[in-house]
N, C-alpha and C positions, 0 to 999 in steps of 0.2 A: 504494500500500500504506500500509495507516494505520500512522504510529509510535506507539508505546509509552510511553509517560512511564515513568519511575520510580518506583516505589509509595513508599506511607509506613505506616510503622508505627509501632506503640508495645510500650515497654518500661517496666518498672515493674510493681507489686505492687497491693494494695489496703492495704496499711497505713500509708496515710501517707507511703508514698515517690514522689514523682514521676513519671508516667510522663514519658520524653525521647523526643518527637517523633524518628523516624529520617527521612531521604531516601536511597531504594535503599540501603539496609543499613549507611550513614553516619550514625555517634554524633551528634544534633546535641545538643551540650553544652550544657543550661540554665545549668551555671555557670559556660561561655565569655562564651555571647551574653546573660547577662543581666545588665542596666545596675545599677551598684553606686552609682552617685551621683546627684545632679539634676540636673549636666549632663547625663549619658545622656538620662533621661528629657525635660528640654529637646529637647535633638536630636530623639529621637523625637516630642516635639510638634510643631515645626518640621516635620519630614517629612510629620505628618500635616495642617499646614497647606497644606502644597504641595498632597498631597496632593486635601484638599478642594478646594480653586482650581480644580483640574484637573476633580473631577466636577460641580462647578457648574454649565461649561460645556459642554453639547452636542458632542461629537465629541471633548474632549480626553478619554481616559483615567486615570481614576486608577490601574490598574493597572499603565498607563505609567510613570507617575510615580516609583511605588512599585518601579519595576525601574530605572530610574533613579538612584534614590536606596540603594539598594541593600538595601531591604528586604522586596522582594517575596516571598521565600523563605521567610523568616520570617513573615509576615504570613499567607500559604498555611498554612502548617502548623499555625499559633495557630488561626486559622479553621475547619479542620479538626479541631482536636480539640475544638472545641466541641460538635460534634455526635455524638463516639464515645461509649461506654459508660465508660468510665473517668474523664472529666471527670466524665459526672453522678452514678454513684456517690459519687465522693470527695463531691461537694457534696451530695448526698442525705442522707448518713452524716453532714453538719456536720464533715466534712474542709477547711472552706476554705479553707486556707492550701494543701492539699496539689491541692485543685483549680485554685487562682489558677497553680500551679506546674504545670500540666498543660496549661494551657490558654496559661498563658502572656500573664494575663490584665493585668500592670503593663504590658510593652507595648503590647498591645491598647487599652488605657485608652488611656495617653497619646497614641498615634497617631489612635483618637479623636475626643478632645479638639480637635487639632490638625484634624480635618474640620472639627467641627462650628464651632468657630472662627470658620475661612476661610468655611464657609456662610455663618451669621449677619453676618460682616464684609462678602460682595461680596453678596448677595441685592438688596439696595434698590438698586446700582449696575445691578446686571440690571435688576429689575424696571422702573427708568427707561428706559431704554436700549430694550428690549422694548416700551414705553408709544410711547417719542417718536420714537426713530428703526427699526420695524420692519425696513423693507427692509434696512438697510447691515446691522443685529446678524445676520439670516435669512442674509446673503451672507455673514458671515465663518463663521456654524453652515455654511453648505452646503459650502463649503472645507474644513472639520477630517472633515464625514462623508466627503468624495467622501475623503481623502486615507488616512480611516482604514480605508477598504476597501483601498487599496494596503496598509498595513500588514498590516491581518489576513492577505490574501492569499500574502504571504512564509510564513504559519506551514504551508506547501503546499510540500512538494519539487519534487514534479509533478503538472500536471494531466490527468487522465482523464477519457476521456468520461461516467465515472459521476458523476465530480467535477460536469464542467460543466452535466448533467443537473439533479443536487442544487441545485447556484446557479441555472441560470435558473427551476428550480420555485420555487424560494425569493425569486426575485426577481421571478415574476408574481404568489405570492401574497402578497408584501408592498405591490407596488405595487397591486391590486386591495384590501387592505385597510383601506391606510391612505389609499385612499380613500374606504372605508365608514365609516370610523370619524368621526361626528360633533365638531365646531368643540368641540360641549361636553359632557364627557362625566362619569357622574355622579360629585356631588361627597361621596357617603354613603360611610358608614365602613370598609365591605366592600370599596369601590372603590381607597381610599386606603389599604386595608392591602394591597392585591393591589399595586399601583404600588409599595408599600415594596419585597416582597417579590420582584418581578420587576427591580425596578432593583437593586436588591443583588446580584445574582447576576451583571447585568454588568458593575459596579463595579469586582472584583475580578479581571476579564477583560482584559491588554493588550490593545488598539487597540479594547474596547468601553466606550462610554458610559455608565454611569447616566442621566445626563441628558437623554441621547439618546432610551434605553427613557421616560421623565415625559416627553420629546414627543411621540414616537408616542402613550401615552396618554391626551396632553391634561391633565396635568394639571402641567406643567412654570413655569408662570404660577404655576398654582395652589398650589404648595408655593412658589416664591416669595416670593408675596404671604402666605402663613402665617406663614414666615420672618419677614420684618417684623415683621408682626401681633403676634409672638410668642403665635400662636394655638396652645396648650400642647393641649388637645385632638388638633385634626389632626396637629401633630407626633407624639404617643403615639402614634397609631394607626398611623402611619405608620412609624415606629422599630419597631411592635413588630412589625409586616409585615415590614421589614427583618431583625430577629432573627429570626423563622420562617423567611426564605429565605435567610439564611447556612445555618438548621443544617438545610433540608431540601433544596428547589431548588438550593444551591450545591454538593449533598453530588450531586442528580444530576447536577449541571450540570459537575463534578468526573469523575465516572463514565463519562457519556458523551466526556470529551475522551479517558480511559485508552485508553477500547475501541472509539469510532469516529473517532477524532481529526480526520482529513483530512473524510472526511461531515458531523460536525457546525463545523467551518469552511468548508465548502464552504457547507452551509445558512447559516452568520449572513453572508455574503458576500452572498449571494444575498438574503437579508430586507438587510440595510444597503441593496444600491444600487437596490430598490425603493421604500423609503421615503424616497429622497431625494425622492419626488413631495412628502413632507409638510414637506422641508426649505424647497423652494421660495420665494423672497422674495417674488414678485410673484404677490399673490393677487386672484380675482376673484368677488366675493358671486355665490350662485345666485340665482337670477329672483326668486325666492321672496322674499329677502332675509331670510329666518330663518334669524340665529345658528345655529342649533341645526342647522343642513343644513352638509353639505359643502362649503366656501370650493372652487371650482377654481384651478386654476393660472391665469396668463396673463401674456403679454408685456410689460414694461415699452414704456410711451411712449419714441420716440427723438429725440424735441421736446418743449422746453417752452416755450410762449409762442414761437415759432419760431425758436429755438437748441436747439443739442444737451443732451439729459438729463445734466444731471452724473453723477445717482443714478445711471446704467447704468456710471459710470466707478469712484466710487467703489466700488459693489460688485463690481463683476470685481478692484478691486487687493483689497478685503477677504477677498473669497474665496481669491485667491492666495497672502492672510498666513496664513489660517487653512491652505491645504496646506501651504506652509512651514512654521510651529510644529509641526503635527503628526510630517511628515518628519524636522525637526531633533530631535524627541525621539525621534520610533522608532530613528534614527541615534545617537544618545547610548545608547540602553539598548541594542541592540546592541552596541553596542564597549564596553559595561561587563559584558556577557552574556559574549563572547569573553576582555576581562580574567580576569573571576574563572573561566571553563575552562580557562586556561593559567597559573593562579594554582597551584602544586602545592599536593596534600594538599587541593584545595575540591573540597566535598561536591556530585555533580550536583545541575544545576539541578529544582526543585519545580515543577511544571506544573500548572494547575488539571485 
């Protein structure tokens, strides 16, 4: 049986007064939770540098992170009211003081800030890493995906056979497409605004990647190396793809957890541990040997020069750090989830 999240609402006027984000029918107080000095706003940079760290890399969550750190609730709600009718009013009408206060938009900033940060600062460290040592970086990514399907999995009381229906369909047609889907895929601006747009929506998803969705779509390299570049172009397009699928895709993507909760977990379960085909470290060119064809999978050598492959050694222990780190944080935002429910007088948990 699917569970129910707690809805959200808004209160406030059209003239200039705030509307204050609720969770199931809990005041949340903009002049509680809103940061009054530069410290705050620091911290919330901070968080949002974690933050970013975390979606840079393939399989760790930012949305983890951000529950973690104890601002996931908050961040949900800011999120959310970008897209209702009362945020654009206020700013339509050149309210925008009374829309920043709606939206809740000084946090938002700062946390941010603190992404885009931590992008720009680890980008070139990827990008090497990804250059020189493919296999070990693919082994520690294949570790954080396999562990992050255990994560997802918990948000499931029980499973049914309609449950397991939903995952293995989602799990033939992911592994079937992300083997169709070409080494290189295009690099034009319609493409790179859809990548924004679909990786933001799982961004904001505990135990889902960003980074993860820029692999499957090949384009994960590819905004890396932008990164860098500081190629201001692709980046716009790509931000402003992200802006559309907060206030649209995120807003369904929101929807469908209220009303089919357990079904659309059971589906991202099912897509995760098929496209681990495309996580795979040890790749083999097709005959063809055009880039632009489907790399297959294949077995790592268990000799080299007639000793044992180190590579096969090192990547089973990387894969095992990347399940560890993920575990250890799902295990942290859990017992801070449990904290703040037995914390009296705190407002239920915000659920995308």
């Amino acid at each position: 049986m699917s569970a129910t999240p707690p809805r959200t609402a808004d209160t406030g006027d059209d003239h200039g007064q705030a509307a204050t984000p609720t969770v199931a029918g809990t005041r949340a107080t903009a002049a509680e939770d809103r940061p009054r000095t530069a410290l705050d706003y620091a911290g919330y940079l901070a968080r949002g540098f974690v933050m970013g760290s975390a979606d840079v890399v393939p399989g760790v969550s930012g949305g983890t992170m951000a529950l973690i750190l104890g601002i996931y609730e908050r961040l949900i709600v800011a999120i959310r009211e970008l897209g209702r009718p009362t945020f654009w009013r206020a700013l339509l009408k050149g309210r925008l003081r009374a829309a920043a206060r709606t939206a809740d938009l000084a946090f938002l900033i700062s946390v941010l800030a603190g992404i885009l940060l931590a992008v720009f600062s680890l980008a070139r460290a990827l990008e090497w890493a990804l250059r020189d040592e493919p296999v070990l970086v693919w082994s520690f990514f294949f570790g954080l995906i396999l562990a992050s399907i255990v994560v997802v999995s918990r948000r499931l009381e029980r499973w049914t056979v309609t449950l397991f229906l939903v995952a293995a369909a989602g799990t033939a047609g992911s592994y079937f497409l992300v083997g169709a889907v070409p080494v290189e895929t295009p690099e034009t601006w319609w493409f790179v605004f859809i990548s924004g747009a679909v990786a933001i929506c799982a961004m904001i998803l505990p135990g889902i990647s960003g980074a993860f969705i820029l692999v499957l779509l090949g384009k994960y390299e590819f905004m890396l190396a932008a990164a860098n570049d500081r190629d201001i172009a692709v980046l716009a397009v790509f931000v402003a793809g992200a802006l559309v699928g907060v206030v649209t895709f995120a807003q369904l993507l929101g929807w469908l957890f209220r009303r089919y909760h357990d079904l659309t977990v059971a589906l991202l379960i099912g897509l995760m541990a098929g496209s681990l085909r495309k996580i795979w470290p040890w790749k083999a060119e097709t005959a063809g040997g055009d880039a632009a064809e489907t790399a297959g999978n294949a077995l790592p050598p268990w000799t080299v020069d007639g000793a044992f492959n180190l590579e096969i050694l090192w990547a089973f222990l990387l894969a095992l750090a990347g399940l560890g780190l993920v575990l250890a944080l799902d295990r942290l935002a859990r017992r801070r989830a449990v904290h703040e429910e037995a914390t009296p007088g705190a407002a239920p948990r915000a659920t995308p």
